[in-house]
Structures are given as C-alpha cells and as structure tokens.
N, C-alpha and C positions, 0 to 999 in steps of 0.2 A: 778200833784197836790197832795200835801200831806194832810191827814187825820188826825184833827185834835182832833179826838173825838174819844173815844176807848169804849167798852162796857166793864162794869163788868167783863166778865165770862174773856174776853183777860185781863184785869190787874190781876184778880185773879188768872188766870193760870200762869203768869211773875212771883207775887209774889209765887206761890208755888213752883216753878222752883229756884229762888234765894233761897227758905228758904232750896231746896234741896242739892243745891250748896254752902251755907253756913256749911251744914251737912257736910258736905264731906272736906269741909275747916278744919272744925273745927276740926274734927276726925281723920286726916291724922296729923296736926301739933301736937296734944294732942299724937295721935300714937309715936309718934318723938322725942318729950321733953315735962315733963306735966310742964317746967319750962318760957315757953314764954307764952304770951298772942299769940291772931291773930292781933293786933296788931304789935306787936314787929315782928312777923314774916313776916308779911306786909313790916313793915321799911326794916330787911334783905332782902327783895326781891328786892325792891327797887333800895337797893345799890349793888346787888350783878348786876342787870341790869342794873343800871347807870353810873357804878366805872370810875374815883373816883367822888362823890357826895358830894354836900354840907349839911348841918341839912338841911339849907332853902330849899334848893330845894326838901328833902325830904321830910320836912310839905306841901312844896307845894301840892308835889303828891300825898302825903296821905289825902289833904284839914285838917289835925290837926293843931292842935295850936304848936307854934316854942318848949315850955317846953315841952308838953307833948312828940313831938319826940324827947327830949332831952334827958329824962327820959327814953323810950323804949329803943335809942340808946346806953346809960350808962350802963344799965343791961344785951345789946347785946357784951358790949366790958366786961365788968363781966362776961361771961359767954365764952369768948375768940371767940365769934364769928366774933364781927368786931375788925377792929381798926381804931383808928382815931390818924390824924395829924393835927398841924396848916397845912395853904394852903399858901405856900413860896410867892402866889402872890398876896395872902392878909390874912397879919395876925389877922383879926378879923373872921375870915372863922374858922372851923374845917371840914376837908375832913375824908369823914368816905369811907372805902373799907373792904368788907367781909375776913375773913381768911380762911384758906385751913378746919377747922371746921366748918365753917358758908356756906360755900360752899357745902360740903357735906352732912348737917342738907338740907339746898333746894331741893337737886338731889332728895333723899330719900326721901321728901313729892310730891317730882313731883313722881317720880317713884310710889309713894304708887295711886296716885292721878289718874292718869292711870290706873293703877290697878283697882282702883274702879269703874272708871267712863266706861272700858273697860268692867267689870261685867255688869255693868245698861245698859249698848249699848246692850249687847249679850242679853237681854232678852226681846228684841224689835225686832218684825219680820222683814226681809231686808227693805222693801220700807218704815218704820215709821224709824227706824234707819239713811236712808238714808235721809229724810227728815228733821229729827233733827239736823242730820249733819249740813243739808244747814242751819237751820232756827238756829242754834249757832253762824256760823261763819258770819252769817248776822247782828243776836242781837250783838256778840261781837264788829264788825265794827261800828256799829252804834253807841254801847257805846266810841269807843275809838273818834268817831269823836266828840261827843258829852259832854265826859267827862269833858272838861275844866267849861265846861255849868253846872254842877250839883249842885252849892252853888247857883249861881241865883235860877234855877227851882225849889232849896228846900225853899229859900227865897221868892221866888213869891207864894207858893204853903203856906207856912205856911201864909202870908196876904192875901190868899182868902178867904171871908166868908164863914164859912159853912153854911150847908141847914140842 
C-alpha cells in the first residue's frame, strides 16, 4: 500500500536536497560556459542522449514550449555545439545531434559534477553515505518512472484550494 500523505519536515528535507542539487547544476555548467543558460544545457543533454532527436521530442523531454526549445537550440548551434538537419524522412522535422564541442562541454560538467558531489559523499560518515546512496538511486527511479506524470501533478496541484 502506498502512502499517500507525507509530513512537512519529508517534503522540506526533498526540497532542500533539490535546491542543493540545483547548486551544483547550476555551478558546474556556469563553471563550463557563463554563455548557456541550464536550460540550454538541459536541451544539449538531451540530444547528446537521444541522437538523433527531433526539437519535438526535445520540448517534450524538457515539458517546454516547441519556441522556447527552439531558441535554446539556435544559440546551441551559434555557439557550434549542435547541429541540426532537415530529417530526410520528414522534411518538416529538424534533427538536432551534439558536435565533437558539445560533446565535450557535457563530459566536463559531468566530470566536474562528480567531482563535487564525490566531496559532499566524503564528508558523510560510511553508513549515512551509504544510505543516501540507496535513498538516490531509489528517488531517481521513482522520478524516472513517474516523470511523464509531472505536468498533471503540477496542474492538479496548482487547482487545489489552498488552506
């Protein structure tokens, strides 16, 4: 049976954990180039993961709007990270795939990413360390299975009355 009620002090502890993990987002890609958003580095993730990829299916993944990844996209191929092609098996498509710079812009924020999050493990005793471990690769499951779910549960969540 799943629990469908959570106490304060658990969503507060989720959100400080995200706002920590946005730190570290945001400080590794800023490390990297101060010239992408986390946006735009988002979309390169994306495509570097999905190649080759459509825009649509990038708005998908990102839940953006079709222009706005259009626009992050444009200023990735400006800055010679992507490229894009029409898609030979449907010309109203553009297939976007990362370049041998946009490729390596990734490695380097993972590697940094690592780096950091390798410090923040080392200063947590074995058994709390180990227990994060498990209790990450558990939130991360849960979000990928649930992922698709997130514009509902922000759309149900924003028409609930408040108190």
């Amino acid at each position: 049976m799943t629990q469908t009620w959570r106490t304060q002090e658990e969503t507060d502890a989720a959100l400080a954990a995200l706002r920590a993990m946005v730190a570290i987002a945001d400080s590794t890609v800023g490390r990297n180039t101060e010239q992408l958003t986390l946006t735009q580095f988002r979309a390169l993730r994306v495509v570097l993961d999905r190649t080759p990829v459509t825009m649509g299916k990038v708005a998908r993944e990102l839940a953006l709007n079709p222009s706005s990844v259009t626009r992050a996209c444009d200023r990735l191929v400006t800055l010679n990270l992507l490229e894009k092609a029409a898609n030979p098996l449907n010309r109203r498509e553009t297939l976007l795939a990362p370049t041998a710079a946009g490729r390596q812009l990734v490695e380097r924020v993972d590697r940094d990413r690592r780096q950091v999050l390798t410090a923040v493990l080392d200063r947590l005793g074995p058994e709390v360390r180990a227990a994060v471990t498990v209790a990450f690769a558990r939130f991360a499951g849960a979000v990928e299975t649930y992922e698709s779910d997130f514009p509902t549960l922000l759309r149900d969540a924003n028409q609930t009355p408040r108190k």
